[in-house]
C-alpha positions as CSV (number, residue, x, y, z in Angstrom):
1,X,-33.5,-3.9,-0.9
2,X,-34.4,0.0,-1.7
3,X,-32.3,1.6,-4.5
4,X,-30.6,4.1,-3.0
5,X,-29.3,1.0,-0.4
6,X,-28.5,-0.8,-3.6
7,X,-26.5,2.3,-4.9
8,X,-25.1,2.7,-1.6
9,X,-23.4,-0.9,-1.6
10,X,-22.3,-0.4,-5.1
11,X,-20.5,3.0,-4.2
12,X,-18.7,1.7,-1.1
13,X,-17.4,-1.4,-3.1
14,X,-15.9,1.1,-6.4
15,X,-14.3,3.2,-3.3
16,X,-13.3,-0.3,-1.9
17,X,-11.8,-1.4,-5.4
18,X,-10.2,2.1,-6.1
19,X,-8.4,2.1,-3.3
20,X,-7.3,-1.2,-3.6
21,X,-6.1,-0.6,-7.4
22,X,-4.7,2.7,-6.4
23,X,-2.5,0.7,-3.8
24,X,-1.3,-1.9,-6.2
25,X,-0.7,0.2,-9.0
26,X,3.0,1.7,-9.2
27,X,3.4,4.0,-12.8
28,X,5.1,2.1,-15.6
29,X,8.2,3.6,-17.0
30,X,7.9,3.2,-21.1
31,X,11.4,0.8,-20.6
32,X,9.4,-1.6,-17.9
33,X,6.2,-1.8,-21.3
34,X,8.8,-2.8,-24.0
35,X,10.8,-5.2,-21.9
36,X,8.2,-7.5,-20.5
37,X,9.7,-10.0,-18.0
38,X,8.5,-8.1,-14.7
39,X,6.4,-10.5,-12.7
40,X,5.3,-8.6,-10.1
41,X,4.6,-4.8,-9.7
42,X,7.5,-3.9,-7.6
43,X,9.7,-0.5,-8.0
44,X,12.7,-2.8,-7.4
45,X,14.8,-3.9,-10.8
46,X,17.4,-5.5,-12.0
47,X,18.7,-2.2,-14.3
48,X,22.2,-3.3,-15.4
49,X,24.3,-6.3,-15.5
50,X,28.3,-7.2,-16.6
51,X,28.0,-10.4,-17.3
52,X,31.4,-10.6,-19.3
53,X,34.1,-8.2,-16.8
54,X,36.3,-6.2,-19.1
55,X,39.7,-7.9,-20.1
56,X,40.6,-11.5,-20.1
57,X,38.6,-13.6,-17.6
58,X,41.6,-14.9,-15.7
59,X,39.8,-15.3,-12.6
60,X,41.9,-12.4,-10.1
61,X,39.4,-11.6,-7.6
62,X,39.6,-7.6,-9.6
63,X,38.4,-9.3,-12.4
64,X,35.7,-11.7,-10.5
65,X,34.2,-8.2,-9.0
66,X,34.1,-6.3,-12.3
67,X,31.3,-9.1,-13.1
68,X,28.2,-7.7,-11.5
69,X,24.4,-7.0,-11.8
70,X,22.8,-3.3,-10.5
71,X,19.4,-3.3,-8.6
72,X,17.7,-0.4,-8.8
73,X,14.5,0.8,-6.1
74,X,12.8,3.0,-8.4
75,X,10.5,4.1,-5.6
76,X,10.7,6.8,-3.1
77,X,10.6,4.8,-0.3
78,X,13.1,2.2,0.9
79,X,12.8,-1.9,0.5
80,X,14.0,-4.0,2.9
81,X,15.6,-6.8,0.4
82,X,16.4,-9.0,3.4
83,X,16.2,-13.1,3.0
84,X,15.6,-12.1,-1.3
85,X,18.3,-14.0,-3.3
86,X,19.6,-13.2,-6.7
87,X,20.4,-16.1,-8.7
88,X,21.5,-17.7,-12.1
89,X,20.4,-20.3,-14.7
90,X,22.6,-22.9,-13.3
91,X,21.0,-22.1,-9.4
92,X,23.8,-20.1,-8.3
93,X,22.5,-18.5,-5.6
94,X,23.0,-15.1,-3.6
95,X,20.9,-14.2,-0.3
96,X,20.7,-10.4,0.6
97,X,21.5,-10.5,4.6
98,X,19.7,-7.5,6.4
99,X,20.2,-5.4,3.4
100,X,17.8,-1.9,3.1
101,X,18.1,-0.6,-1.0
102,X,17.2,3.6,0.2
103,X,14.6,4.6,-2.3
104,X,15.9,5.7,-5.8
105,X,19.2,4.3,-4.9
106,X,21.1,1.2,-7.0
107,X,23.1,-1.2,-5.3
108,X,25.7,-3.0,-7.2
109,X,26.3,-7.1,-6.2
110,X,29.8,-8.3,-7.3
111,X,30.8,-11.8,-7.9
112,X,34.3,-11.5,-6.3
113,X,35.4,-10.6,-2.4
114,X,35.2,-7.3,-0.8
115,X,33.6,-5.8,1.8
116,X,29.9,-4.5,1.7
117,X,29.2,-0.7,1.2
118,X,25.7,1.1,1.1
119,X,26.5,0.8,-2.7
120,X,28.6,-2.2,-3.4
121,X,27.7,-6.0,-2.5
122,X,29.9,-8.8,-2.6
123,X,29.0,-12.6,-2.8
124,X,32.7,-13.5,-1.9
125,X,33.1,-16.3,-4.9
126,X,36.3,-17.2,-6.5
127,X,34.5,-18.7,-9.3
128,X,32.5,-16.6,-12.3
129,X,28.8,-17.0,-11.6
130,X,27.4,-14.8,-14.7
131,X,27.4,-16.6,-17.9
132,X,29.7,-13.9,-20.6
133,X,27.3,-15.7,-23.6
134,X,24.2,-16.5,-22.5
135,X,22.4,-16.4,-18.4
136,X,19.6,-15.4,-17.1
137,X,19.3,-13.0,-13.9
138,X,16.5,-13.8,-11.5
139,X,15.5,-11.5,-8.7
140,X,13.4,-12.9,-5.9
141,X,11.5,-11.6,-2.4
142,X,12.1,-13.2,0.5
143,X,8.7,-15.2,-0.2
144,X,10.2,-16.7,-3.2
145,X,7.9,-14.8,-5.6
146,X,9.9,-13.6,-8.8
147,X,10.4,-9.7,-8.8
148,X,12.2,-9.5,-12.2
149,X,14.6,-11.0,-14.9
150,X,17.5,-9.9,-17.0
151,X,18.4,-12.5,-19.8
152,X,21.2,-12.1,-22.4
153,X,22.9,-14.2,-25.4
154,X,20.8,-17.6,-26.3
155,X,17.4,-17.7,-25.6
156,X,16.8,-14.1,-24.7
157,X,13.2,-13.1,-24.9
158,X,12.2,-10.1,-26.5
């Protein structure tokens, strides 16, 4: 093979693997580096959760929908989150149902009973699902691949 074929083939496959990289890579906030339980690179997030709703848990659906966990699409464009599922430690599960999170938008996914808004989600339990103490959050694509975590109380990682 000549050299300048050689270089050739070794130009086209750095263009090759640029754009590939440049595809995949999303930037990285400086609060996505220090928290470390993002599996995948995906501008979607759990950013907030109320575990533990405000007042005595004495299981009114008001107080069973002032326990909830935020999502956050960090991206520009919008995701489609349907067939993804948000689920506790104890398998609790929630499936998002033809659900489209607009791009820098949150969506907010009560425990309790209510009717679903562009911003508001409601998993219609009459039961707590988020531990007050200790629970872990798990956000997952409609493949099953983990898209990110939010743990709290025992056995929080760092």
């Amino acid at each position: 093979m000549s050299a300048s074929r050689t270089a050739r083939r070794i130009a086209a496959t750095a263009l090759a693997a640029g754009a590939v990289l440049s595809a995949v890579a999303l930037p990285a906030s400086a609060d996505d580096n220090n928290r470390g339980h993002h599996h995948q690179q995906s501008p979607v997030r759990i950013s907030d959760v109320q575990a533990d709703s405000p007042g005595r848990d004495n299981g009114t659906n008001r107080s069973l929908n002032a326990e909830w966990v935020e999502i956050t699409n960090n991206n520009r464009r919008s995701v489609d989150l349907d067939g993804w599922t948000l689920r506790d430690s104890d398998g609790n599960r929630y499936r998002f149902d033809d659900v489209r999170l607009p791009g820098r938008a949150t969506i907010r996914i009560h425990t309790g009973i209510g009717r679903d808004t562009r911003t508001d989600l409601y998993q219609d339990r009459r039961d707590y699902v988020w531990g007050n103490h200790s629970d872990t959050a798990t956000l997952r694509d409609a493949r099953g691949h983990v898209i990110d975590t939010e743990s709290w109380g025992r056995g929080h990682h760092h």
